[in-house]
PDB file with one MODEL, atoms N, CA, C and O in Angstrom:
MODEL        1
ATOM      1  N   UNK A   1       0.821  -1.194   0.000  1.00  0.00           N
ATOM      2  CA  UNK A   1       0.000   0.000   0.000  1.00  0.00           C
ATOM      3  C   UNK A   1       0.864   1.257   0.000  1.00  0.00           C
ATOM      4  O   UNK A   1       0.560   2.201  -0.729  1.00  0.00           O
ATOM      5  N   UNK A   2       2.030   1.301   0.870  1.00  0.00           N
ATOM      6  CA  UNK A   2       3.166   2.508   0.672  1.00  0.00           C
ATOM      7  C   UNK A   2       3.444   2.451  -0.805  1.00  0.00           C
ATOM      8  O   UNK A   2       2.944   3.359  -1.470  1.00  0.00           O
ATOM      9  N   UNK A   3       4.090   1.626  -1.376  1.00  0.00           N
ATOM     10  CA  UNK A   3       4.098   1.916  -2.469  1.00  0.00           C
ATOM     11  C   UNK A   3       3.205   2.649  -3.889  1.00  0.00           C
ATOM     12  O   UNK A   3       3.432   3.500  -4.748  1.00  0.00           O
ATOM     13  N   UNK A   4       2.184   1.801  -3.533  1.00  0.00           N
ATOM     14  CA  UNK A   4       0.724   3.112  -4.280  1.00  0.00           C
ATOM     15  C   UNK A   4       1.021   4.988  -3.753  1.00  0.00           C
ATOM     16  O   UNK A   4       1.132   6.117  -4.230  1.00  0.00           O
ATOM     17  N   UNK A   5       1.026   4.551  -3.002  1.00  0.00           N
ATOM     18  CA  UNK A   5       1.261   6.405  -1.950  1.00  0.00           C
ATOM     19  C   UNK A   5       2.169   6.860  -2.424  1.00  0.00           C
ATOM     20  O   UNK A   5       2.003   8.019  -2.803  1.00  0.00           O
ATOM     21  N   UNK A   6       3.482   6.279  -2.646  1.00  0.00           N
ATOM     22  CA  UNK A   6       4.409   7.213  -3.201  1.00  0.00           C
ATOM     23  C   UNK A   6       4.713   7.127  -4.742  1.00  0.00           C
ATOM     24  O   UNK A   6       5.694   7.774  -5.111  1.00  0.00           O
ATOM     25  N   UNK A   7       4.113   6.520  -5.563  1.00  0.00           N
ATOM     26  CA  UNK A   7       3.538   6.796  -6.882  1.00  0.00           C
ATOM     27  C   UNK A   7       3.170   7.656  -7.175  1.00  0.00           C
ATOM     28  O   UNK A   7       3.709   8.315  -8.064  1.00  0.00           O
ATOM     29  N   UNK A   8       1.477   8.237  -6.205  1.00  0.00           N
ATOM     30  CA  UNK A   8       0.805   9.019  -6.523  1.00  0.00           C
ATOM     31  C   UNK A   8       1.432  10.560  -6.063  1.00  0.00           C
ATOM     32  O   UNK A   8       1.199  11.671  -6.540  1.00  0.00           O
ATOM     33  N   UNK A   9       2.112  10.242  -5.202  1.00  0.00           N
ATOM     34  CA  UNK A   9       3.417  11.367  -4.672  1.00  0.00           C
ATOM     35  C   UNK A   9       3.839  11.947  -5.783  1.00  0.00           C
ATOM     36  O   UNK A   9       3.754  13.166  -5.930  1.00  0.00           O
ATOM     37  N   UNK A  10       4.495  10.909  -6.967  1.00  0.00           N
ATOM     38  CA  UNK A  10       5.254  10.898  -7.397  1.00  0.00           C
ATOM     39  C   UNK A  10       4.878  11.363  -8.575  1.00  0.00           C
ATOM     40  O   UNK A  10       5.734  11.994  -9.195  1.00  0.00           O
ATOM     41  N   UNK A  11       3.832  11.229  -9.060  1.00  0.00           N
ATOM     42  CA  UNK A  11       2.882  11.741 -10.452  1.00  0.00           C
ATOM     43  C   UNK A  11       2.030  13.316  -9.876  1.00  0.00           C
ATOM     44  O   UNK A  11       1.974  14.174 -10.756  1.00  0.00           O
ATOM     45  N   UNK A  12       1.467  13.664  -8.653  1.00  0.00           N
ATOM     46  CA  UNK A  12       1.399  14.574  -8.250  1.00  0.00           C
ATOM     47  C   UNK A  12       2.846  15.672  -8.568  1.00  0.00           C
ATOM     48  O   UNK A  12       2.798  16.412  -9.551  1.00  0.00           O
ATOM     49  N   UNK A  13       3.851  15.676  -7.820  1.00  0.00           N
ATOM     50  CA  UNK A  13       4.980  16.074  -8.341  1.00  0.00           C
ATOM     51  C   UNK A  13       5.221  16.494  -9.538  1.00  0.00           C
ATOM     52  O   UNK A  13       5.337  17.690  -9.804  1.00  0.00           O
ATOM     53  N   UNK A  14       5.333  15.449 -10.485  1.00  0.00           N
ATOM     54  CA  UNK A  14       5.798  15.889 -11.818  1.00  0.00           C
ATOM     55  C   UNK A  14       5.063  16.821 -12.449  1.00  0.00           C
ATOM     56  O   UNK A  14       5.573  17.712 -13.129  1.00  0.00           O
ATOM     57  N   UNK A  15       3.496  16.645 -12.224  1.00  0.00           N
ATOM     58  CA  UNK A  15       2.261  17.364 -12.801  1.00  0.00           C
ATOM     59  C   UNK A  15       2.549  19.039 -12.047  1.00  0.00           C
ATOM     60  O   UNK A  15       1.935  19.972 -12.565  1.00  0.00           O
ATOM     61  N   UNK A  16       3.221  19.257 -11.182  1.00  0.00           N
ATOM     62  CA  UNK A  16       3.380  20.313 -10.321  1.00  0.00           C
ATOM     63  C   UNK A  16       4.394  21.234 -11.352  1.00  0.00           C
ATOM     64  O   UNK A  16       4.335  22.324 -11.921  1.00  0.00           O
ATOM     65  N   UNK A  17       5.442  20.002 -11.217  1.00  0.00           N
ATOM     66  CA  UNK A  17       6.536  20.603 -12.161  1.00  0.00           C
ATOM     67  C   UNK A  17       6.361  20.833 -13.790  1.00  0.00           C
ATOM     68  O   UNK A  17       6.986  21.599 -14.523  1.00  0.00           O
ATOM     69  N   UNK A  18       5.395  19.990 -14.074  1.00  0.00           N
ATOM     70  CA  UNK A  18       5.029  20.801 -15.459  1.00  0.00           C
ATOM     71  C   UNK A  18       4.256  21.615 -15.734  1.00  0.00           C
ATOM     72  O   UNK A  18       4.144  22.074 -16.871  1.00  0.00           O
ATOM     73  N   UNK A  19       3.299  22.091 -14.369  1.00  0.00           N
ATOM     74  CA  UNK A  19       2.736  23.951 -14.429  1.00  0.00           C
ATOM     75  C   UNK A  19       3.314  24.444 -14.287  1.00  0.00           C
ATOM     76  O   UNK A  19       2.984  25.319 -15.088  1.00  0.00           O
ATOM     77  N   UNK A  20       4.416  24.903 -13.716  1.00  0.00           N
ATOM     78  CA  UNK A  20       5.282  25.857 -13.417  1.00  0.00           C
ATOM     79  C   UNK A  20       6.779  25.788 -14.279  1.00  0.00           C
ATOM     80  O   UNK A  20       7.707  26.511 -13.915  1.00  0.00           O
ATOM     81  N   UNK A  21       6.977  24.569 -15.812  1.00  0.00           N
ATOM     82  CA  UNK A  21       7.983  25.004 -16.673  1.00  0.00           C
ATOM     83  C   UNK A  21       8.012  25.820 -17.472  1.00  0.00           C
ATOM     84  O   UNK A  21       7.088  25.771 -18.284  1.00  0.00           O
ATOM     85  N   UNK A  22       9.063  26.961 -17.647  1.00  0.00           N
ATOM     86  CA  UNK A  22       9.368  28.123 -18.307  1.00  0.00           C
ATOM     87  C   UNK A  22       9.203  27.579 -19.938  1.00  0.00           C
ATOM     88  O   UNK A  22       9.944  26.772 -20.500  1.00  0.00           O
ATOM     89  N   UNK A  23       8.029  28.258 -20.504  1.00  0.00           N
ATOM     90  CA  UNK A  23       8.272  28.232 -21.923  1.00  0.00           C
ATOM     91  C   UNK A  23       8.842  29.082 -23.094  1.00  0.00           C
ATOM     92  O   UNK A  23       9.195  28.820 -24.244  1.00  0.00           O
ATOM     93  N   UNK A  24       8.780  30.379 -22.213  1.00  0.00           N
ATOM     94  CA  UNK A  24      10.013  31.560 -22.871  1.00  0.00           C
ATOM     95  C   UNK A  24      10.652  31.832 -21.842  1.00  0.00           C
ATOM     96  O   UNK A  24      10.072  32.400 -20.916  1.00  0.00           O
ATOM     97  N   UNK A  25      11.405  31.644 -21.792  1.00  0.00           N
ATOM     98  CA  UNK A  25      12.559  32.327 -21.224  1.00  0.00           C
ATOM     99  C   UNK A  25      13.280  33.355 -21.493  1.00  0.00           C
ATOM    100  O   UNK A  25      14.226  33.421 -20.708  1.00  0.00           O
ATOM    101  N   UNK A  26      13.257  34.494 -22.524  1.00  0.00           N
ATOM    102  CA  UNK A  26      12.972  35.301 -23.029  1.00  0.00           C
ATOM    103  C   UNK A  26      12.118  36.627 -21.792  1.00  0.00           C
ATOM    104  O   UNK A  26      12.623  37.461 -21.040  1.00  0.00           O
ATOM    105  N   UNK A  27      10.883  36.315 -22.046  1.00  0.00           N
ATOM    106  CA  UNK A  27       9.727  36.863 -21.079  1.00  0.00           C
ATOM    107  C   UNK A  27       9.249  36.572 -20.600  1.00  0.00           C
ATOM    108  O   UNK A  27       8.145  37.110 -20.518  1.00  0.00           O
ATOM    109  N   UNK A  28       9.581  35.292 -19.680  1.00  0.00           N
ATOM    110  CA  UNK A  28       9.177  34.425 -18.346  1.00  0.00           C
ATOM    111  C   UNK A  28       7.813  33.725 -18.447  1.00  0.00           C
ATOM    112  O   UNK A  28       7.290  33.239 -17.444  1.00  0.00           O
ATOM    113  N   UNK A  29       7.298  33.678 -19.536  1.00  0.00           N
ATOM    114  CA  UNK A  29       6.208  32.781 -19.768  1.00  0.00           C
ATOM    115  C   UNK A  29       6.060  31.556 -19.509  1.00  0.00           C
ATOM    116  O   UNK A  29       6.363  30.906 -20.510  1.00  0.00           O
ATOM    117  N   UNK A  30       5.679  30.774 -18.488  1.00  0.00           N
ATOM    118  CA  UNK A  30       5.654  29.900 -18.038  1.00  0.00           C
ATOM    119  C   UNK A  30       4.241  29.107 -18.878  1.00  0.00           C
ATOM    120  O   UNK A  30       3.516  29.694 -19.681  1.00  0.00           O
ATOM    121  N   UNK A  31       4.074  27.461 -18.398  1.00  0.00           N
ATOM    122  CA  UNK A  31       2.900  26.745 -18.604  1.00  0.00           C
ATOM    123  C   UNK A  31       1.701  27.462 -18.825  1.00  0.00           C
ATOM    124  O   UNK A  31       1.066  27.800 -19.824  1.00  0.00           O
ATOM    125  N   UNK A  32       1.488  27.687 -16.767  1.00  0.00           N
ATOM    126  CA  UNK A  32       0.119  28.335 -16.795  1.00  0.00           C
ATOM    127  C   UNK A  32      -0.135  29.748 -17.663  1.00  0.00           C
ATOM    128  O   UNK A  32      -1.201  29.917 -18.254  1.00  0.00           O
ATOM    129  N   UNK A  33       1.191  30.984 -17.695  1.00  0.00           N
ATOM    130  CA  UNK A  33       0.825  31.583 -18.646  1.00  0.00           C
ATOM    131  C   UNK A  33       0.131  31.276 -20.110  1.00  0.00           C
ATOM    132  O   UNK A  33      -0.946  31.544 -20.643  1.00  0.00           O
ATOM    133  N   UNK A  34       0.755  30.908 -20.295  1.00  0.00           N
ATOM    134  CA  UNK A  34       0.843  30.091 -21.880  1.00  0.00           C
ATOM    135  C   UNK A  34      -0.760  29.680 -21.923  1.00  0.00           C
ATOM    136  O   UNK A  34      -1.567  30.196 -22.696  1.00  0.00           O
ATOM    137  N   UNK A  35      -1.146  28.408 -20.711  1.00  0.00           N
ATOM    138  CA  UNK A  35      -2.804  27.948 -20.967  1.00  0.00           C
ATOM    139  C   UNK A  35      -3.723  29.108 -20.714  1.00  0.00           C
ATOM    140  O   UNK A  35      -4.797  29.331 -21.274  1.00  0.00           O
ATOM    141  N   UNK A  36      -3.121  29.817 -19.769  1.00  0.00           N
ATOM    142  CA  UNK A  36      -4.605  31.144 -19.724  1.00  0.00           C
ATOM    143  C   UNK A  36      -4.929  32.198 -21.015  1.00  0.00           C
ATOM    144  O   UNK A  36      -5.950  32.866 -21.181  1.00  0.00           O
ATOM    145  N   UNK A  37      -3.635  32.119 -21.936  1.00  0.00           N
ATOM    146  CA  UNK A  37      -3.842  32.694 -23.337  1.00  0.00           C
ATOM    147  C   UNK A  37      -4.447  31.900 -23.805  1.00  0.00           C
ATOM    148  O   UNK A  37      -5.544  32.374 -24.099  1.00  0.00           O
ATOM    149  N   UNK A  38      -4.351  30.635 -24.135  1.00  0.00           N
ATOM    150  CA  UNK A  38      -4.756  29.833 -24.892  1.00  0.00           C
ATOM    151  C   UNK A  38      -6.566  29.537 -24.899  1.00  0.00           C
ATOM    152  O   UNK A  38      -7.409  29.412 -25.788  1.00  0.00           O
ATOM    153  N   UNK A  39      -6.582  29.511 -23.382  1.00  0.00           N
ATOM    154  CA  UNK A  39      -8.008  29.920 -22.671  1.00  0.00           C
ATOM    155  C   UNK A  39      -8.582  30.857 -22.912  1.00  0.00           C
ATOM    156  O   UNK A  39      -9.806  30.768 -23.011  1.00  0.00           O
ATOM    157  N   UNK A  40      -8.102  31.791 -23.051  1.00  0.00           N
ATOM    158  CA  UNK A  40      -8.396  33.344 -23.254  1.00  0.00           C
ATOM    159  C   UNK A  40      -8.641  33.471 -24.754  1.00  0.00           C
ATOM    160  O   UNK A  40      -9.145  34.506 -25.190  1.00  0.00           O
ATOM    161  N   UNK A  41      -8.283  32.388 -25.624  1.00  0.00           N
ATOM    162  CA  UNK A  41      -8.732  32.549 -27.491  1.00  0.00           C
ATOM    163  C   UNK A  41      -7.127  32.753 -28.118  1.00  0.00           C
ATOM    164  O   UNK A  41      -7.079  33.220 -29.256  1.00  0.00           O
ATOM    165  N   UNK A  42      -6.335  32.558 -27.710  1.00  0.00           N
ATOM    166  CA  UNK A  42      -4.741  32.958 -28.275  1.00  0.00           C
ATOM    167  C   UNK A  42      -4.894  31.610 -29.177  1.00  0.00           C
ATOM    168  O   UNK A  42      -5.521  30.765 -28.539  1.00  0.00           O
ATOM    169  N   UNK A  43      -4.505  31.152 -30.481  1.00  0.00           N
ATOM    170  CA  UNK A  43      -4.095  30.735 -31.225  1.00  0.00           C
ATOM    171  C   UNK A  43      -2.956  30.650 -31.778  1.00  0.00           C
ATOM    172  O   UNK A  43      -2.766  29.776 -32.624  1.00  0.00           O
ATOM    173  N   UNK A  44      -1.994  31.508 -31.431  1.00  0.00           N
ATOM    174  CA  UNK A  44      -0.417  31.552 -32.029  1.00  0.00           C
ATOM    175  C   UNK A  44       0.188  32.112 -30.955  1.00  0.00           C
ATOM    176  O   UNK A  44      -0.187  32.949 -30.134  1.00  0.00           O
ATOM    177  N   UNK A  45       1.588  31.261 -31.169  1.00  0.00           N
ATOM    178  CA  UNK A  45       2.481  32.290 -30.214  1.00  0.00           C
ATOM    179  C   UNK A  45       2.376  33.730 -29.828  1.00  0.00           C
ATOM    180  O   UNK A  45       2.259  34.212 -28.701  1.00  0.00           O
ATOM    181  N   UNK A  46       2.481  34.670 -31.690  1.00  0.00           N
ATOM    182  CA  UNK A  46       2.017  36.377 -31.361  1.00  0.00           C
ATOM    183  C   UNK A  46       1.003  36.369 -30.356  1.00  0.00           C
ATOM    184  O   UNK A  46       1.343  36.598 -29.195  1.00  0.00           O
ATOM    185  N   UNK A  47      -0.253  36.129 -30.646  1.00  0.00           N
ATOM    186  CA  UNK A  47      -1.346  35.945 -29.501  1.00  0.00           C
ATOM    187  C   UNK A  47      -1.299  35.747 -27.848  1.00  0.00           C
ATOM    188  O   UNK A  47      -1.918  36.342 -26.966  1.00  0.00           O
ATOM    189  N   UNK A  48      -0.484  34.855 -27.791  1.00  0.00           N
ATOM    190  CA  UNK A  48      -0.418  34.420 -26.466  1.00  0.00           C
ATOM    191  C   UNK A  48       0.790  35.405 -26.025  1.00  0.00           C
ATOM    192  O   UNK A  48       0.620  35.810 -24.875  1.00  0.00           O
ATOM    193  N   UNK A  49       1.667  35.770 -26.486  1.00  0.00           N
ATOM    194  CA  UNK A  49       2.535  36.867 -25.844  1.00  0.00           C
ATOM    195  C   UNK A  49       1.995  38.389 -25.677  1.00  0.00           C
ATOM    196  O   UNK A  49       2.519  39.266 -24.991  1.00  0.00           O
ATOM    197  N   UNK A  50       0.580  38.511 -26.632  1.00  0.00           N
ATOM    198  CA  UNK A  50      -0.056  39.666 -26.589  1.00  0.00           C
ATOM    199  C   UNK A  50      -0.505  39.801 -25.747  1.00  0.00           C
ATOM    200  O   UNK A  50      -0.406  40.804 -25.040  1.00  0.00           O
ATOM    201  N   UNK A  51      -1.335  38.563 -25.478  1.00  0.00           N
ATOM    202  CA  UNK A  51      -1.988  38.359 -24.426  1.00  0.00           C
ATOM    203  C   UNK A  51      -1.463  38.806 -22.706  1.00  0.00           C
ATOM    204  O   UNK A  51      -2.146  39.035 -21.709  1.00  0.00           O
ATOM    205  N   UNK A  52      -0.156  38.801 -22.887  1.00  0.00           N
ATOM    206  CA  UNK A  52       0.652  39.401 -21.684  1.00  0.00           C
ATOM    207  C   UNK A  52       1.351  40.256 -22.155  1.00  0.00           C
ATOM    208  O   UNK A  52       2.535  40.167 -21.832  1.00  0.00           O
ATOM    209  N   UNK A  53       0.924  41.545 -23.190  1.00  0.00           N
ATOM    210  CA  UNK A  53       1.710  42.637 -23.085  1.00  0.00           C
ATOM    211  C   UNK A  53       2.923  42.689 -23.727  1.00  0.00           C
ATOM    212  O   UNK A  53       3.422  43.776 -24.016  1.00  0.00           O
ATOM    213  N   UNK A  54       3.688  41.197 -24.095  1.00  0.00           N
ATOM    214  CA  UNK A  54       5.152  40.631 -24.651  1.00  0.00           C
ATOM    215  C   UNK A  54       5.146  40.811 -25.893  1.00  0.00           C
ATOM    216  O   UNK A  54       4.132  41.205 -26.469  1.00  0.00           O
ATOM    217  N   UNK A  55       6.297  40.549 -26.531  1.00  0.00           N
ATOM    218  CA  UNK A  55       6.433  40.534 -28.032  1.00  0.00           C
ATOM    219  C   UNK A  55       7.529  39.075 -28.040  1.00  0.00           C
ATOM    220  O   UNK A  55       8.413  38.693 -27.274  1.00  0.00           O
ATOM    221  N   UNK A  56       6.927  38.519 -29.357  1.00  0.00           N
ATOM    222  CA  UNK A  56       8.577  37.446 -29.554  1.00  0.00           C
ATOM    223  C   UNK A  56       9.880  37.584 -29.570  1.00  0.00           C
ATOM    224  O   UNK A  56      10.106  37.903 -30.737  1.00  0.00           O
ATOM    225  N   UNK A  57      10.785  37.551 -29.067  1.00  0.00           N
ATOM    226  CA  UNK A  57      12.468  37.680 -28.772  1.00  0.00           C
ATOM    227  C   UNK A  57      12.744  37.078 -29.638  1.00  0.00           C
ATOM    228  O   UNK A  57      12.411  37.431 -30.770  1.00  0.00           O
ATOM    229  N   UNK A  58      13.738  35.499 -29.311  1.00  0.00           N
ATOM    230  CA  UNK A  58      14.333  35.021 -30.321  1.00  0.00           C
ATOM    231  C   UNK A  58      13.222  33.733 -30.786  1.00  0.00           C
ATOM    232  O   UNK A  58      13.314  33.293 -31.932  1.00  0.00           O
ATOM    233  N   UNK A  59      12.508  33.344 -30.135  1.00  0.00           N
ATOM    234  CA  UNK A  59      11.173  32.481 -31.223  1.00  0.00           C
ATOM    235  C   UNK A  59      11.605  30.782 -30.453  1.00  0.00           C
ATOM    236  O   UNK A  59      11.198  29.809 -31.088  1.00  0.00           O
ATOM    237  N   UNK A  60      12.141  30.598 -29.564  1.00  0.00           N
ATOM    238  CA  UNK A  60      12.778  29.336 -29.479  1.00  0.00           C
ATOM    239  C   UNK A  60      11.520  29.107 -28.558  1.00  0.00           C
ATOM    240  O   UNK A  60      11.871  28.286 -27.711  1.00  0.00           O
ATOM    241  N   UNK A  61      10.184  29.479 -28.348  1.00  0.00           N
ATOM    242  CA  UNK A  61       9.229  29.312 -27.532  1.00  0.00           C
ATOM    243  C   UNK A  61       8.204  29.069 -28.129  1.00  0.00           C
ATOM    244  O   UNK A  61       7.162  28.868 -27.504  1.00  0.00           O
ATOM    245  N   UNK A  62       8.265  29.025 -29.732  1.00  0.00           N
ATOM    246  CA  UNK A  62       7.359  28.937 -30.514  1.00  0.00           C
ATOM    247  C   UNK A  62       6.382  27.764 -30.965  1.00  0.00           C
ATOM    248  O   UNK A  62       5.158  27.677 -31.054  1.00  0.00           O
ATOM    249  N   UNK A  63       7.694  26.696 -31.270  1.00  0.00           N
ATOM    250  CA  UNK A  63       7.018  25.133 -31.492  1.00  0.00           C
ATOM    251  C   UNK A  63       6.628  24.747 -29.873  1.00  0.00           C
ATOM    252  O   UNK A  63       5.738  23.905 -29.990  1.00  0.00           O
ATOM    253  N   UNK A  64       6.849  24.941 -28.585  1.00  0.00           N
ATOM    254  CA  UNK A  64       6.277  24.447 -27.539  1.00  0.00           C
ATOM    255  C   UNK A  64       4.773  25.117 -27.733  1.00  0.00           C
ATOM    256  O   UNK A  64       3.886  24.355 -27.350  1.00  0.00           O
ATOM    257  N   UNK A  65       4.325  26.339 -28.230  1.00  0.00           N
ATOM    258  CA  UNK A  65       3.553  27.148 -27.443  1.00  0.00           C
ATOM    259  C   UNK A  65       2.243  26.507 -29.066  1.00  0.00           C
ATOM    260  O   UNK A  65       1.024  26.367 -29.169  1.00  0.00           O
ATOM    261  N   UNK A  66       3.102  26.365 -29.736  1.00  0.00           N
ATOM    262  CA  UNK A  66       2.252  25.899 -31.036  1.00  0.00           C
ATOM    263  C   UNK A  66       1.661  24.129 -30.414  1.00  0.00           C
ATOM    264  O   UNK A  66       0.477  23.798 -30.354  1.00  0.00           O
ATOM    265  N   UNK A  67       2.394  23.580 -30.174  1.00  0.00           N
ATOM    266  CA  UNK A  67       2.206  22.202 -29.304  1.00  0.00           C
ATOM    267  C   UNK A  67       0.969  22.360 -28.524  1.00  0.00           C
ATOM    268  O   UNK A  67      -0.168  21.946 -28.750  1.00  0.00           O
ATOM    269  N   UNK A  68       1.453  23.059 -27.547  1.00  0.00           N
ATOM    270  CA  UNK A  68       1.195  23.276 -26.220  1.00  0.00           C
ATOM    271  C   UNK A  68      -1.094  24.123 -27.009  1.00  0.00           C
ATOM    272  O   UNK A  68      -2.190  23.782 -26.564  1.00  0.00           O
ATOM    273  N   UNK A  69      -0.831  25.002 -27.996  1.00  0.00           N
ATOM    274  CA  UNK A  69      -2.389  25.259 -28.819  1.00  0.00           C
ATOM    275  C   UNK A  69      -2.979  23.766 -29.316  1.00  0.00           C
ATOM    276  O   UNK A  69      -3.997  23.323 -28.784  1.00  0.00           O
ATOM    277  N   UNK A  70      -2.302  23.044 -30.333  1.00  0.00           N
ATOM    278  CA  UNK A  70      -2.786  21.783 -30.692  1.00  0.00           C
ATOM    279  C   UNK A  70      -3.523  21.136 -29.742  1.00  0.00           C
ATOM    280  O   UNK A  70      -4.665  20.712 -29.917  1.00  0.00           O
ATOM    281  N   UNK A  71      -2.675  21.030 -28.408  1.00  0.00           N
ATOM    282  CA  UNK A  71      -2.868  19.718 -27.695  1.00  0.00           C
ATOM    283  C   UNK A  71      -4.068  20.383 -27.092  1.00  0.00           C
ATOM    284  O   UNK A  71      -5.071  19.671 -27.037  1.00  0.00           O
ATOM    285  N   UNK A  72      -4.193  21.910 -26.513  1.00  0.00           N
ATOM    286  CA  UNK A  72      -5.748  22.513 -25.922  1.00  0.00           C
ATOM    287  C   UNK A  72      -6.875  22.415 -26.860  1.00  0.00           C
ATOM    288  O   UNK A  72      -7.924  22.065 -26.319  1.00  0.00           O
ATOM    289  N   UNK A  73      -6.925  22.602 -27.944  1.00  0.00           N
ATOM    290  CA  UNK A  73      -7.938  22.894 -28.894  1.00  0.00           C
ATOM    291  C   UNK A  73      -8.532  22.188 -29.788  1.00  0.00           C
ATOM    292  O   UNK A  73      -9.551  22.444 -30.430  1.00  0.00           O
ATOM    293  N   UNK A  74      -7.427  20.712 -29.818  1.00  0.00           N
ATOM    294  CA  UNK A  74      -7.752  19.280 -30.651  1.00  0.00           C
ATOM    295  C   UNK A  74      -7.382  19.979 -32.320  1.00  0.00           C
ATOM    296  O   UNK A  74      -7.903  19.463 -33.308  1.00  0.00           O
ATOM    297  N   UNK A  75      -6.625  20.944 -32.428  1.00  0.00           N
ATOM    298  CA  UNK A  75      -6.289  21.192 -34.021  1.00  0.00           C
ATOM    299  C   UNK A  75      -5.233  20.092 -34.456  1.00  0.00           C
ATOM    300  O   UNK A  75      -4.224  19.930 -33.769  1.00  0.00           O
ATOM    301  N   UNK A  76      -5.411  19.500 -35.349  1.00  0.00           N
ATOM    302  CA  UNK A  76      -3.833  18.751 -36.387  1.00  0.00           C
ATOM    303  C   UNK A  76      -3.796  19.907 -37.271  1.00  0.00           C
ATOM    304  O   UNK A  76      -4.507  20.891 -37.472  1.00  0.00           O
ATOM    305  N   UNK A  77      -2.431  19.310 -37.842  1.00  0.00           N
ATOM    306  CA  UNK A  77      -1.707  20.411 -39.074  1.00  0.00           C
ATOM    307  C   UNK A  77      -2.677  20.607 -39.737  1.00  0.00           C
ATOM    308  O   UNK A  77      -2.741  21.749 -40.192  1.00  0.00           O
ATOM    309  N   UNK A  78      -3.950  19.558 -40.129  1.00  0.00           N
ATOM    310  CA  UNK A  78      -4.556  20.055 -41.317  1.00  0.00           C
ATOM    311  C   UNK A  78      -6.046  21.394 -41.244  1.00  0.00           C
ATOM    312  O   UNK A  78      -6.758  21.926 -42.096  1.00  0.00           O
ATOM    313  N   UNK A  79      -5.932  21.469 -39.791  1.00  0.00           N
ATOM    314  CA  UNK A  79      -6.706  22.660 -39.328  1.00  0.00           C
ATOM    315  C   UNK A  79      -5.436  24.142 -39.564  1.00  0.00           C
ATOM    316  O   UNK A  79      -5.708  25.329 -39.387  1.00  0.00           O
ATOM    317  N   UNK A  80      -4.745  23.851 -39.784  1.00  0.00           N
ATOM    318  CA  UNK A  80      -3.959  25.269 -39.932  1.00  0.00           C
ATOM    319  C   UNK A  80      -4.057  26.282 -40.916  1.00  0.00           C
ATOM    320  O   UNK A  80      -3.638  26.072 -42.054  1.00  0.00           O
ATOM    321  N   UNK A  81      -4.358  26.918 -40.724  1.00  0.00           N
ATOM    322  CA  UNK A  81      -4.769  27.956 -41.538  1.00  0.00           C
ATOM    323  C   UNK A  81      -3.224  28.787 -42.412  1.00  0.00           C
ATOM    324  O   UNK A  81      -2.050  28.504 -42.176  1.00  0.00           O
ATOM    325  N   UNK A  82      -3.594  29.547 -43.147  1.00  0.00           N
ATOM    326  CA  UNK A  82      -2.026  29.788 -44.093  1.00  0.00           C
ATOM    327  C   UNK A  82      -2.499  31.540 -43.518  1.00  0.00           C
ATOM    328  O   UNK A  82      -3.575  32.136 -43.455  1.00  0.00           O
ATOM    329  N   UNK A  83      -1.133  31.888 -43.193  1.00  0.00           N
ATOM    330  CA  UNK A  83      -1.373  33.717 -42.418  1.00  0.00           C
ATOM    331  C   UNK A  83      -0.005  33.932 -43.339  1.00  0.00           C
ATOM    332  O   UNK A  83       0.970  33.247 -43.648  1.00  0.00           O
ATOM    333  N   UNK A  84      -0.593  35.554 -43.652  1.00  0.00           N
ATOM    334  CA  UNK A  84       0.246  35.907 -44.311  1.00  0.00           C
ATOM    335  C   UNK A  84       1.360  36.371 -43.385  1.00  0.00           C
ATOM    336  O   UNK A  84       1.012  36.422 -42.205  1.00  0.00           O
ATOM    337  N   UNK A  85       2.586  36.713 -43.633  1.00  0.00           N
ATOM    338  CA  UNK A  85       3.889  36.768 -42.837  1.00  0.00           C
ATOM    339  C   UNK A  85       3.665  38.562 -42.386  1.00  0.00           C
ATOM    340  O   UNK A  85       3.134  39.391 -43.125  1.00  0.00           O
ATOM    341  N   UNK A  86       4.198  38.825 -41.063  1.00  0.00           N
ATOM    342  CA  UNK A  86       4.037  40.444 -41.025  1.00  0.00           C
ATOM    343  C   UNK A  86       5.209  41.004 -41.033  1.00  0.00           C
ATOM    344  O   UNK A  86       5.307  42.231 -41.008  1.00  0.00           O
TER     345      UNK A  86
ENDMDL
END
């Protein structure tokens, strides 16, 4: 039975540590930032950094935060829409 307990310890934990991982580091955008844009209607990185006032730095936050839209919203590639470049 200890062993069940510190499993669930143990998956509690990790789930802790993946709300609170930095997804820009750049402008300190963390997880929960990131889902309350996403919550909030953000669709793209631009969006979700708007969403807090930010702009994109160097972009290395981009494919997580594009991930991180897919996996909230149930889009595949073939929901992607074509945006023109600004």
């Amino acid at each position: 039975m200890q062993l069940g307990g510190c499993w669930r310890l143990t998956v509690i934990l990790n789930m802790m540590q993946m709300v609170r991982m930095i997804i820009c580091v750049c402008r300190g955008l963390n997880t929960t930032k990131v889902n309350d844009a996403i919550a909030a209607g953000a669709r793209s990185p631009a969006q979700v950094h708007r969403h807090h006032d930010t702009k994109i730095n160097c972009g290395k936050c981009c494919e997580m935060v594009c991930g991180m839209i897919r996996e909230q919203t149930g889009a595949t590639n073939d929901d992607r829409q074509l945006v023109a470049a600004e």
